[in-house]
C-alpha positions as CSV (number, residue, x, y, z in Angstrom):
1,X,-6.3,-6.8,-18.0
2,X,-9.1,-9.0,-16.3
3,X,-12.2,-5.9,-14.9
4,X,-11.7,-7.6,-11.3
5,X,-7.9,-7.8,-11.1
6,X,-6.3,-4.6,-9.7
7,X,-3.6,-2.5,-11.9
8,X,-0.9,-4.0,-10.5
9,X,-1.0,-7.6,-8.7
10,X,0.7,-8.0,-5.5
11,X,3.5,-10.3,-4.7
12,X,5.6,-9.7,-1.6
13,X,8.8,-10.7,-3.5
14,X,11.0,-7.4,-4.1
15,X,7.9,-5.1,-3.6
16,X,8.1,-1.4,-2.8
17,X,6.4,-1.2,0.6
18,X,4.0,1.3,-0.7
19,X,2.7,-1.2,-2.5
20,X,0.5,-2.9,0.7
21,X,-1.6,0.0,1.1
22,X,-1.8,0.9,-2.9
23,X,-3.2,-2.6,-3.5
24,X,-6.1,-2.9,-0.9
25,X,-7.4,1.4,-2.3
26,X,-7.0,-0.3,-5.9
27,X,-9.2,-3.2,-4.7
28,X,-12.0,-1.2,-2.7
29,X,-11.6,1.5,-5.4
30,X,-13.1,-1.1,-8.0
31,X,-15.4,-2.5,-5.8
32,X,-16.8,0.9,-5.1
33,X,-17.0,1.3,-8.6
34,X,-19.2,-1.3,-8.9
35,X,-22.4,0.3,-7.6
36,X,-23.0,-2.5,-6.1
37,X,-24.9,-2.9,-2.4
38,X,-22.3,-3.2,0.6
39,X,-22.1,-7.1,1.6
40,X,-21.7,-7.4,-2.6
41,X,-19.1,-4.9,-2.6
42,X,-17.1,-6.8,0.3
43,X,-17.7,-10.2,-1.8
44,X,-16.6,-8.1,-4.9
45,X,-13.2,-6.9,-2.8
46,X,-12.1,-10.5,-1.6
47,X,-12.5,-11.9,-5.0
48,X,-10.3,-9.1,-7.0
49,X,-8.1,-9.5,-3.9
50,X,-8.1,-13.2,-4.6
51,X,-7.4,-12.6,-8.5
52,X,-4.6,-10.1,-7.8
53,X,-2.5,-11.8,-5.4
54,X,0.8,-13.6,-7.0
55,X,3.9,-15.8,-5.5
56,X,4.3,-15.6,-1.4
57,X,1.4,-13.4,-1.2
58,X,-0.9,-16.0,-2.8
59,X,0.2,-18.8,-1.1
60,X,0.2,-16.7,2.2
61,X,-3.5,-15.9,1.3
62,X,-4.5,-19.7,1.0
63,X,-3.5,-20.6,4.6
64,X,-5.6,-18.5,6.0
65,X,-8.1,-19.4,8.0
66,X,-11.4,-19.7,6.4
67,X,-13.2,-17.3,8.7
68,X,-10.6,-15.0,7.9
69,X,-10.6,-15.6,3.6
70,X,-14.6,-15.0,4.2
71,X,-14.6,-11.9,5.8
72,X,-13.4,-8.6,3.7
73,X,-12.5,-6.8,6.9
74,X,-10.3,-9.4,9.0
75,X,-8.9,-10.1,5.2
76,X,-8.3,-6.7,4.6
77,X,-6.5,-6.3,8.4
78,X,-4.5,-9.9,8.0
79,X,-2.4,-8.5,5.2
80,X,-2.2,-5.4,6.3
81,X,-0.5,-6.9,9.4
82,X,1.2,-9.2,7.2
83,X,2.8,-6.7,4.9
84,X,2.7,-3.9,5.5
85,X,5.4,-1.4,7.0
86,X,3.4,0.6,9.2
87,X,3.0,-2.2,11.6
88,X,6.8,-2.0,13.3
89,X,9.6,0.6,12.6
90,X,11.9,-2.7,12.5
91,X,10.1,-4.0,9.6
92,X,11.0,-0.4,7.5
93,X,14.5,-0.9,8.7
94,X,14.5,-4.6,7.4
95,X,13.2,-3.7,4.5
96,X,15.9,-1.6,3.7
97,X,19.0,-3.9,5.0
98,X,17.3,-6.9,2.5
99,X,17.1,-3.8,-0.5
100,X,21.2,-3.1,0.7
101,X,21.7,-6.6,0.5
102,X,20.1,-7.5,-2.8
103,X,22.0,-4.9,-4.6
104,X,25.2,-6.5,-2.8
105,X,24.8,-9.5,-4.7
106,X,23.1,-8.4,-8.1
107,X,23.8,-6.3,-11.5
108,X,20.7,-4.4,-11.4
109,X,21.0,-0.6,-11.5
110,X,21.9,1.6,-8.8
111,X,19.1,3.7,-9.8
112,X,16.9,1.0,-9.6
113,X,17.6,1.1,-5.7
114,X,17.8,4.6,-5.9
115,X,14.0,4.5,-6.8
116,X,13.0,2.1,-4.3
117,X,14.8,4.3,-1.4
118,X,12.4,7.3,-2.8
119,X,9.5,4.9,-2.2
120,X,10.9,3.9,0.9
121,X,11.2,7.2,2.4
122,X,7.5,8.5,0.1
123,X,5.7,5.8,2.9
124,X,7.7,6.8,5.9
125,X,6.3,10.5,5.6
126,X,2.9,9.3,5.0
127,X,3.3,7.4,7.8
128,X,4.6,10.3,9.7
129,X,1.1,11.8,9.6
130,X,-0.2,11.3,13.0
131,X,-3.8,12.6,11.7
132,X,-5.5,9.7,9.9
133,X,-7.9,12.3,8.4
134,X,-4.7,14.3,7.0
135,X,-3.0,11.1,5.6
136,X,-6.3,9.8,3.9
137,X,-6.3,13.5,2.4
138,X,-2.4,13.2,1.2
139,X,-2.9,9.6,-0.3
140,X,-5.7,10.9,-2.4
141,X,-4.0,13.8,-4.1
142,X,-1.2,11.1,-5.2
143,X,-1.3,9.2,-8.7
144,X,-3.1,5.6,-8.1
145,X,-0.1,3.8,-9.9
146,X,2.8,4.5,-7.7
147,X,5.0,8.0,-6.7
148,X,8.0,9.7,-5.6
149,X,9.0,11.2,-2.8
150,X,8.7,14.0,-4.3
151,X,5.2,14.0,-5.3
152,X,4.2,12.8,-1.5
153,X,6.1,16.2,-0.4
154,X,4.5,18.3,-2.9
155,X,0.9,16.7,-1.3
156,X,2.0,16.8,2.2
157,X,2.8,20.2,1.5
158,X,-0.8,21.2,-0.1
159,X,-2.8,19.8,2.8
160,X,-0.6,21.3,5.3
161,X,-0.5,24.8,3.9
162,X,-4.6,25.3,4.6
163,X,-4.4,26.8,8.0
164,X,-7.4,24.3,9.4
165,X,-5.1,21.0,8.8
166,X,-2.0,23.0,10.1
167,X,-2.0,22.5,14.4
168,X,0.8,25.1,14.9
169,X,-1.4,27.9,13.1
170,X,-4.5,27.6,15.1
């Protein structure tokens, strides 16, 4: 694997939602890495952002506006808006009818769905955290390469069982 290409690339075809979000921390992740100065390490992002992107994403990528492909931030924000499914409930819900659909008229595996509804439901609760400090905190404790539900519970779980991140026991 190419040093300035994230772990996984990032396509939007048949992606787990999580994905969105797991990309852009793999990019700034390596670019922090880097020990490079700031303005380096937002040149450092867009170009390992550039290298991972594959299919829709890519070609979404290259019709930006050039202000936009410059600037690490309004990059980082566009395909955030773009893909990911914290922008709209109805985008969740859609996300779900095209995964119901797709297994309609395919021979994959049930349990391949089945693992894609845990991922599914994994990004709703960390989206369900109304305390951006809290859901940075729960994000961090989970494996950089993908989870389970289960795993986001088990972290929502930790951070909520100290009595300073837990409103109703102050």
């Amino acid at each position: 694997m190419n040093s300035n290409t994230p772990a996984q690339a990032f396509s939007r075809e048949n992606h787990i939602p999580i994905a969105v979000e797991m990309y852009i921390k793999d990019v700034e992740q390596m670019a922090e890495s880097s020990g490079r100065d700031e303005v380096s390490r937002e040149k450092l992002c867009r170009l390992i952002f550039y290298n991972g992107l594959r299919g829709a994403a890519q070609q979404w990528c290259s019709q930006l506006d050039p202000t936009i492909q410059r600037d690490w931030k309004l990059l980082k924000d566009a395909f955030l808006q773009r893909f990911s499914t914290q922008k709209e409930g109805g985008r969740n819900k859609g996300y779900l009818l095209d995964q119901i659909q797709a297994l309609k008229q395919s021979n994959r595996a049930v349990t391949d769905y089945i693992k894609q509804a845990e991922s599914f439901l994994a990004r709703a609760l960390i989206n369900g955290i109304t305390d951006s400090i809290n859901q940075r905190i729960v994000i961090s404790l989970l494996p950089r390469h993908g989870y389970a539900f289960e795993e986001v519970k088990d972290a929502v779980e930790k951070v909520y069982s100290y009595p300073s991140n837990n409103p109703s026991q102050d």
